[in-house]
C-alpha positions as CSV (number, residue, x, y, z in Angstrom):
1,X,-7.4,-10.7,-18.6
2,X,-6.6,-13.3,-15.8
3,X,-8.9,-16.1,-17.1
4,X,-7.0,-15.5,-20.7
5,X,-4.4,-15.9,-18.9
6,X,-5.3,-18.7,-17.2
7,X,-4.9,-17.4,-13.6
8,X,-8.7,-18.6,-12.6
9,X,-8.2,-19.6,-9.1
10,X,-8.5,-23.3,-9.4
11,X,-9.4,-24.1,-12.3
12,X,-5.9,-26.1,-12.8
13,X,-5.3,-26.3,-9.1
14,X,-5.9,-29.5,-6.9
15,X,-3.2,-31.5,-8.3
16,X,0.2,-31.5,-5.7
17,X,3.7,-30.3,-7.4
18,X,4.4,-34.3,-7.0
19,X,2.8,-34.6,-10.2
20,X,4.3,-32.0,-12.3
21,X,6.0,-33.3,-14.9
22,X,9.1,-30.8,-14.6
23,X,11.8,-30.1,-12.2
24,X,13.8,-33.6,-12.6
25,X,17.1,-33.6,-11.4
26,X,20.1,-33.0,-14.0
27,X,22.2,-36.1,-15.0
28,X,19.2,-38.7,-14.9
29,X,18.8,-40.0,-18.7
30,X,15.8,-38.5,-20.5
31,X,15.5,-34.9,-18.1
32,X,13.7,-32.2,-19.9
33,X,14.0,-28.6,-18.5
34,X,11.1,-26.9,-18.1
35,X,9.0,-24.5,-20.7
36,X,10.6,-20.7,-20.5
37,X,8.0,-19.0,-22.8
38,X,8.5,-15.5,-20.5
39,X,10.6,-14.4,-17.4
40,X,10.6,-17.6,-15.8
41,X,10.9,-21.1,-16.6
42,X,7.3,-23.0,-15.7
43,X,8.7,-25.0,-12.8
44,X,8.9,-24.0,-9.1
45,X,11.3,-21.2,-8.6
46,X,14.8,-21.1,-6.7
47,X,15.9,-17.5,-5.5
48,X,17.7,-16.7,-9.0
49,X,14.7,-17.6,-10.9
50,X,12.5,-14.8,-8.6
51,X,15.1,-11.8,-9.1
52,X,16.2,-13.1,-12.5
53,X,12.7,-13.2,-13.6
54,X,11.7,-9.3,-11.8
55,X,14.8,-8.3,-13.4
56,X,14.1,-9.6,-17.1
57,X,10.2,-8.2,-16.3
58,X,11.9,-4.9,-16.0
59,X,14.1,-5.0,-19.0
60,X,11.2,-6.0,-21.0
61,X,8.1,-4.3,-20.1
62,X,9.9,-0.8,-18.6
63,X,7.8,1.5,-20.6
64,X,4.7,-0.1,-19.0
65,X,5.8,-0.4,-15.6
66,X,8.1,2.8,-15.7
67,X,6.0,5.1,-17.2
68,X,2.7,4.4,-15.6
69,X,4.3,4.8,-12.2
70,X,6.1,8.2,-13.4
71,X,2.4,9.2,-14.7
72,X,1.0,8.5,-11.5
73,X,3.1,9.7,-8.8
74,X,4.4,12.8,-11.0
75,X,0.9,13.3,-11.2
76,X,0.1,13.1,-7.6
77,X,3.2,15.2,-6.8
78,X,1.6,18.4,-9.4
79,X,-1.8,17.9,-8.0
80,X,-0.7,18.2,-4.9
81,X,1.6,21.0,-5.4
82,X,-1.3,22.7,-7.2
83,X,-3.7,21.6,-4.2
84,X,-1.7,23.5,-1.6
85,X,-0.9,26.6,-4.0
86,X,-4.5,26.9,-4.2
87,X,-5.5,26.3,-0.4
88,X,-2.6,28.8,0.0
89,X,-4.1,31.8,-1.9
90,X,-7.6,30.9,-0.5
91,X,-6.4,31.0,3.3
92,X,-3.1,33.4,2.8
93,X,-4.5,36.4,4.5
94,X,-5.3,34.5,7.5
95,X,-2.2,33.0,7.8
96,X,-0.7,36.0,7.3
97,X,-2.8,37.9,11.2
98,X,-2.3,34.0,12.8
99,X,1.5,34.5,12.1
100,X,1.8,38.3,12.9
101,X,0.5,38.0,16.2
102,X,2.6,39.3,19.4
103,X,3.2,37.1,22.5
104,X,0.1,36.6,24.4
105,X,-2.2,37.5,22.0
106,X,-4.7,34.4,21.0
107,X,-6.1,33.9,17.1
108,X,-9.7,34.6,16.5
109,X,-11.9,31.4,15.1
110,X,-12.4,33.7,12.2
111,X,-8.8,33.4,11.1
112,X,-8.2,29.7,13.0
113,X,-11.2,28.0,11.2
114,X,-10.6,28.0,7.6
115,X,-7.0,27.5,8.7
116,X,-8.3,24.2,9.7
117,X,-10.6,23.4,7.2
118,X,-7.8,24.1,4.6
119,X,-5.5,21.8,6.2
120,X,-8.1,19.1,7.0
121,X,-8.9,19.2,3.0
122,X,-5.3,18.9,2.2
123,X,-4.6,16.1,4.2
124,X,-8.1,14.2,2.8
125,X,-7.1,14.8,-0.3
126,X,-3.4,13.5,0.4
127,X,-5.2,10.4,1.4
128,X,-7.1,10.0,-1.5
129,X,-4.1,10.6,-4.0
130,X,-2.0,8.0,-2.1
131,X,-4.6,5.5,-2.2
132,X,-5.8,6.1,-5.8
133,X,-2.1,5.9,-6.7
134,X,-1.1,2.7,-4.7
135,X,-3.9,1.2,-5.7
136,X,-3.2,1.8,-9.2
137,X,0.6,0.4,-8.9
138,X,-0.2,-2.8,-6.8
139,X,-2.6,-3.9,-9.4
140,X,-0.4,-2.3,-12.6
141,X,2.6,-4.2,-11.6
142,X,0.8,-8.5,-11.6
143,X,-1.0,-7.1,-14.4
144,X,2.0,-7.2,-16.2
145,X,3.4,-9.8,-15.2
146,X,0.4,-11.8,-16.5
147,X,1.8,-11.7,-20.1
148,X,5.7,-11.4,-18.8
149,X,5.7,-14.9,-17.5
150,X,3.4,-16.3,-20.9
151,X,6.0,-14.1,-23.3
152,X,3.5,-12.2,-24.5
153,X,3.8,-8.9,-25.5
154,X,1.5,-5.8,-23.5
155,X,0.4,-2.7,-24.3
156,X,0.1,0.2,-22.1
157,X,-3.7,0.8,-22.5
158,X,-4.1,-2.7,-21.7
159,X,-2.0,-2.3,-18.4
160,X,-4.1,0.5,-17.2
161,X,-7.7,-0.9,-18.5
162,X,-6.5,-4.3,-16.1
163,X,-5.1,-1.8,-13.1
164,X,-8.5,0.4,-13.0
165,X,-10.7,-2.7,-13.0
166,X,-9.2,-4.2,-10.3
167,X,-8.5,-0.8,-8.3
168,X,-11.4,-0.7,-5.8
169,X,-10.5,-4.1,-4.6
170,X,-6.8,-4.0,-4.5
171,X,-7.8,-0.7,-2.4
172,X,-9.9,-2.8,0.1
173,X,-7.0,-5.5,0.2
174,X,-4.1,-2.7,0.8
175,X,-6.5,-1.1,3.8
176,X,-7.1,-4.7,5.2
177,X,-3.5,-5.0,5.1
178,X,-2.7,-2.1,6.4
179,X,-4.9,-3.1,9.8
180,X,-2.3,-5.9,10.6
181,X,0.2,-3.2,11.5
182,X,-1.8,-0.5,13.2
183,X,-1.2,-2.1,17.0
184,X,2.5,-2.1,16.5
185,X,2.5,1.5,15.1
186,X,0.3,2.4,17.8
187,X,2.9,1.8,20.6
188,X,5.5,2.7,19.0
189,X,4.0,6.1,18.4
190,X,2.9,6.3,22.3
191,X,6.6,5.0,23.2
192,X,7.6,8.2,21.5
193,X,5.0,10.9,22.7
194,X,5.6,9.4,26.6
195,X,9.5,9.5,26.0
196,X,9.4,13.5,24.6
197,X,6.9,14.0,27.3
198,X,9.3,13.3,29.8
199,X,12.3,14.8,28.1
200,X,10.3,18.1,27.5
201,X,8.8,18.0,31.4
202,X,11.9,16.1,33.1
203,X,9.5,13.7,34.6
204,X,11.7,12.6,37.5
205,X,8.1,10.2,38.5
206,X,7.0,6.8,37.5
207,X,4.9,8.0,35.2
208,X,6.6,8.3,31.7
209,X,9.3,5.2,32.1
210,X,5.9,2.8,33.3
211,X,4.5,4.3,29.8
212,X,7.9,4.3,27.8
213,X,8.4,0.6,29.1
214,X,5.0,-0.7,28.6
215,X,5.0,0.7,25.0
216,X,8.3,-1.1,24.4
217,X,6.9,-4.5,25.6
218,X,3.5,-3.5,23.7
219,X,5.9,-3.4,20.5
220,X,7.8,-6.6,21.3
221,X,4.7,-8.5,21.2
222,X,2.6,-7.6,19.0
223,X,6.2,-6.3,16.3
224,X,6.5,-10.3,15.2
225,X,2.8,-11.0,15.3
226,X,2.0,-7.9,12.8
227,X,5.3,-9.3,10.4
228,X,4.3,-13.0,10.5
229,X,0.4,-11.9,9.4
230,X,1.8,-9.5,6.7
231,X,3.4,-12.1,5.2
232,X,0.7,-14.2,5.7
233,X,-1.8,-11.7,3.4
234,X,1.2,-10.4,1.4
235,X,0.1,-12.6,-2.0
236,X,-3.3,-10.8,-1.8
237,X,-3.1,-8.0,-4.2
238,X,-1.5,-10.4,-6.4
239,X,-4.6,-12.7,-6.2
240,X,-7.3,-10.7,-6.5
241,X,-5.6,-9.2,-10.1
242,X,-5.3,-12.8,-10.9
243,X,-7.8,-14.5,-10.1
244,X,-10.0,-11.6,-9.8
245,X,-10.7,-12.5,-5.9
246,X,-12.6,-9.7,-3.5
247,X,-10.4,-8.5,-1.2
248,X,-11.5,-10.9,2.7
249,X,-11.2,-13.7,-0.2
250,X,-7.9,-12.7,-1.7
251,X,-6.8,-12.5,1.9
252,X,-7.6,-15.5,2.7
253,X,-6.5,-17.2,-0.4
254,X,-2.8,-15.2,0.3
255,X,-3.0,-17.7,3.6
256,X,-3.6,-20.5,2.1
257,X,-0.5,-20.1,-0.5
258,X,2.0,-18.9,2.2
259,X,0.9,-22.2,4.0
260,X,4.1,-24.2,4.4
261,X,6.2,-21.9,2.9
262,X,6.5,-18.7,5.6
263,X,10.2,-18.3,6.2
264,X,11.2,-18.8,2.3
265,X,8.5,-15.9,1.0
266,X,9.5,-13.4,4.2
267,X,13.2,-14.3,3.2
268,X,12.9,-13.3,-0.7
269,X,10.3,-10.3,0.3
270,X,12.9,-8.7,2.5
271,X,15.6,-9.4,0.3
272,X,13.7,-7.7,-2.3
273,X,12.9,-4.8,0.0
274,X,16.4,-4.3,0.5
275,X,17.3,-4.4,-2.8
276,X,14.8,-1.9,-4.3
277,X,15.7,0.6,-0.7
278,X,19.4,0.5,-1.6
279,X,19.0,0.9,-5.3
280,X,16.6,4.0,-4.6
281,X,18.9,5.3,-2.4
282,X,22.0,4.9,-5.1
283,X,19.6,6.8,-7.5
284,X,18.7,9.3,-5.5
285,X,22.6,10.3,-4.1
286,X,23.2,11.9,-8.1
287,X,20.0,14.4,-8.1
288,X,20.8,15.8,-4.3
289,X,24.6,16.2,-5.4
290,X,23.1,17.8,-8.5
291,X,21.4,20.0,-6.7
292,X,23.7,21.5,-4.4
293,X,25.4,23.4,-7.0
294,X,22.3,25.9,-7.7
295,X,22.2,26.3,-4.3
296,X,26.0,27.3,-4.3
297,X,25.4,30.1,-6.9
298,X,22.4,31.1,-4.9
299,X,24.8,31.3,-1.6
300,X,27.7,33.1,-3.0
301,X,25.2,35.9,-4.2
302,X,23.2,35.6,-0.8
303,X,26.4,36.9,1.3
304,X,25.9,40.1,-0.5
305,X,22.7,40.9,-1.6
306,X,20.0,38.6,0.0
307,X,17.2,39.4,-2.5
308,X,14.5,37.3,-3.0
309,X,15.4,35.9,-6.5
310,X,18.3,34.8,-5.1
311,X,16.7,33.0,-2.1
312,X,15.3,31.1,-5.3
313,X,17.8,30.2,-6.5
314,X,19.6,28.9,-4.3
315,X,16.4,27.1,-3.0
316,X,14.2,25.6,-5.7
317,X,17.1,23.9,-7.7
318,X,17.7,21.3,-5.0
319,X,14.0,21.0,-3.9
320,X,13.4,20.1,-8.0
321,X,16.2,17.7,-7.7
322,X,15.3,16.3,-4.6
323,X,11.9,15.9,-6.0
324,X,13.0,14.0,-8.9
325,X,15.1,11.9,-6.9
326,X,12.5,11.0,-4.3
327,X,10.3,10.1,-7.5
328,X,12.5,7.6,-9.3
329,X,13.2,6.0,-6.0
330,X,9.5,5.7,-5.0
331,X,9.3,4.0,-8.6
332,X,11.7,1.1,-8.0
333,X,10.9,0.8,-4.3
334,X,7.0,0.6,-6.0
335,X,8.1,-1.8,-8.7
336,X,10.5,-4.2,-8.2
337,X,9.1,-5.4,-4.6
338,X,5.7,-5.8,-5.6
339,X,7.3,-7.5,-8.8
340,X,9.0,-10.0,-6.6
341,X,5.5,-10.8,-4.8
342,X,4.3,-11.5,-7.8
343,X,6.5,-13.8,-9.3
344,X,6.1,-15.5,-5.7
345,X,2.4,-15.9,-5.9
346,X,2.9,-17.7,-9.3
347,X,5.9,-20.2,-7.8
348,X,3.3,-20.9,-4.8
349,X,0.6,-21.9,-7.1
350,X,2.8,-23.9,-9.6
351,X,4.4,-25.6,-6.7
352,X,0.7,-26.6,-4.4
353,X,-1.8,-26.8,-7.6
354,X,0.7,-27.7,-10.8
355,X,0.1,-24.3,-12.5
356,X,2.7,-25.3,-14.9
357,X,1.4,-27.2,-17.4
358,X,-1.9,-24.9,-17.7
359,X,0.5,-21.7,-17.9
360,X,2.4,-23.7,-20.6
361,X,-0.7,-24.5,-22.3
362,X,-1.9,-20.6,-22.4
363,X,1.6,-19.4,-23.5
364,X,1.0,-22.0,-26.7
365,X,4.6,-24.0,-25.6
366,X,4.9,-27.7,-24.9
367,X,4.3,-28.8,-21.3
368,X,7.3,-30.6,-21.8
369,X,9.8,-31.0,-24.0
370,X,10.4,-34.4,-26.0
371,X,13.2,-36.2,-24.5
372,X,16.4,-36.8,-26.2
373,X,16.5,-40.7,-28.2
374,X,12.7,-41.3,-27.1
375,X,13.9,-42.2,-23.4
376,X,10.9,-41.6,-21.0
377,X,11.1,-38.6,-18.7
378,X,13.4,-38.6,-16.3
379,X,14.7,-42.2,-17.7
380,X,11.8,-43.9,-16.8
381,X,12.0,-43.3,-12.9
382,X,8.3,-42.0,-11.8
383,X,7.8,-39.9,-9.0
């Protein structure tokens, strides 16, 4: 757990990095590098260290991290799948008169209604699922990297037990998250309704381009404002699994760790965004190519005989592949990213509360090593 771990928030904090005893330059007599008991060395981290250290997290905990998110969002995939096959049965025959109808004629509520109400229950539990699953991930993914960066070894009951305690608030923290961007979305959704609005009408008035260009403005403004808070709260899930924080609290605390240090963490987390979106996509090029060729077979029997088996064919072959690509992408664009945050969170607190020496100390390591002939660290120069 985090206070094992000794994440407690505080608890080792206070102290500047000026006092850590790690991080001397190379080539001065007596330098020690720092303790590497897990994916990163115990000192404040340069850009290698964050990706080497997501990386080496990877390579080493994969079954935890892998298959939990496979569980999860394969499992919100079926359920969903099963969700709409049911809602589809219930409300088929209704569907069926809604769609039959000639021109002019209207729907009756009695077929409209649990058309609705079906959809409305579908998109809830949508919701639901994504959340759940999210919530699960964001918390599943410092969890591990708990015992990654002390070395020690994980199992994958203990990942989930850690991910389900802190779910709830992770869920809170995502949502309050979430909030920062709602103004920008906003616009930008109204920039595009006004813009087909007056593409569909050929509004020729003032109307539509007054709307399109205050929307654009509206974006322009509030765009930078909604990116510079996100990054500001972007530690937060990471804190509250942690340190075991509420989620206004782990917000705040997320502030007070990107403090100083706003350009270098949206730097890294856009690097790392980037990263996990082109490797996703490089995944997910092999299972569409793959399934194209059921859909060939399919098509050279269409031509002649358009029966529905072969309409199957040639369909559900690439929508299974698709699916699987889509779902090993959505792993690593889940994964690495939020691994990356994490790895940030820990080089914040290391580097503002001289977390190294207590993260040494859990992991059972030296704080520092002894220096070479007895010389003094960093040949006797003090900092």
């Amino acid at each position: 757990m985090a206070q094992d771990a000794g994440w407690g928030g505080g608890a080792y904090g206070g102290a500047p990095y000026g006092g850590s005893p790690y991080g001397g330059p190379p080539g001065w007599g007596g330098w020690v590098p720092p303790p590497k008991p897990g994916v990163i060395p115990l000192a404040p981290l340069r850009l290698g260290d964050v990706l080497g250290g997501a990386f080496s997290t990877i390579g080493r905990y994969w079954k935890q991290l892998f298959g939990l998110a496979a569980a999860l969002y394969g499992g919100a995939a079926l359920l969903m799948t099963a969700a709409v096959v049911v809602a589809y049965s219930a409300v088929s025959a209704h569907l069926e008169r809604v769609v039959s109808l000639d021109h002019g004629e209207s729907a009756s509520s009695a077929d409209v209604v649990p058309l609705v109400i079906a959809g409305c229950v579908l998109v809830l539990l949508g919701v639901v699922t994504l959340a759940v699953v999210s919530g699960l991930m964001y918390a599943a993914v410092p969890a591990v990297l708990q015992d990654a960066v002390l070395g020690r070894p994980v199992s994958f009951p203990a990942v989930w037990h850690r991910a389900w305690a802190h779910l709830f608030p992770v869920i809170g923290t995502l949502i309050l998250t979430a909030l920062v961007a709602i103004v920008p979305v906003l616009l930008l959704m109204t920039v595009f309704t006004w813009a087909v609005i007056g593409l569909v009408t050929m509004d020729s008035g003032g109307g539509t381009p007054a709307a399109v260009t205050l929307g654009v403005v509206g974006v322009l403004v509030t765009g930078p404002l909604a990116v510079w808070l996100w990054i500001k709260v972007c530690l937060a899930p990471a804190a509250v699994v942690f340190e075991g924080r509420r989620p206004v609290a782990a917000l705040r605390r997320s502030s007070q760790l990107v403090r100083g240090d706003w350009w270098r963490i949206f730097g890294i987390t856009l690097l790392a965004g980037l990263m996990a979106g082109v490797a996703g996509y490089v995944v997910q090029m092999p299972f569409s190519i793959l399934g194209i060729f059921p859909g060939m077979i399919g098509g050279a029997s269409l031509d002649e005989d358009p029966s529905p088996a072969a309409v199957v064919v040639a369909m559900s072959g690439y929508l299974v592949a698709t699916l699987l690509g889509q779902l090993v992408s959505q792993i690593i664009s889940a994964t690495f990213p939020q691994l990356v945050t994490g790895l940030l969170y820990v080089d914040r607190r290391i580097r503002t509360e001289d977390l190294g020496p207590a993260l040494a100390e859990a992991a059972g390591v030296p704080a520092h090593g002894v220096p070479p002939y007895g010389a003094p660290p960093y040949g006797g120069m003090h900092r």
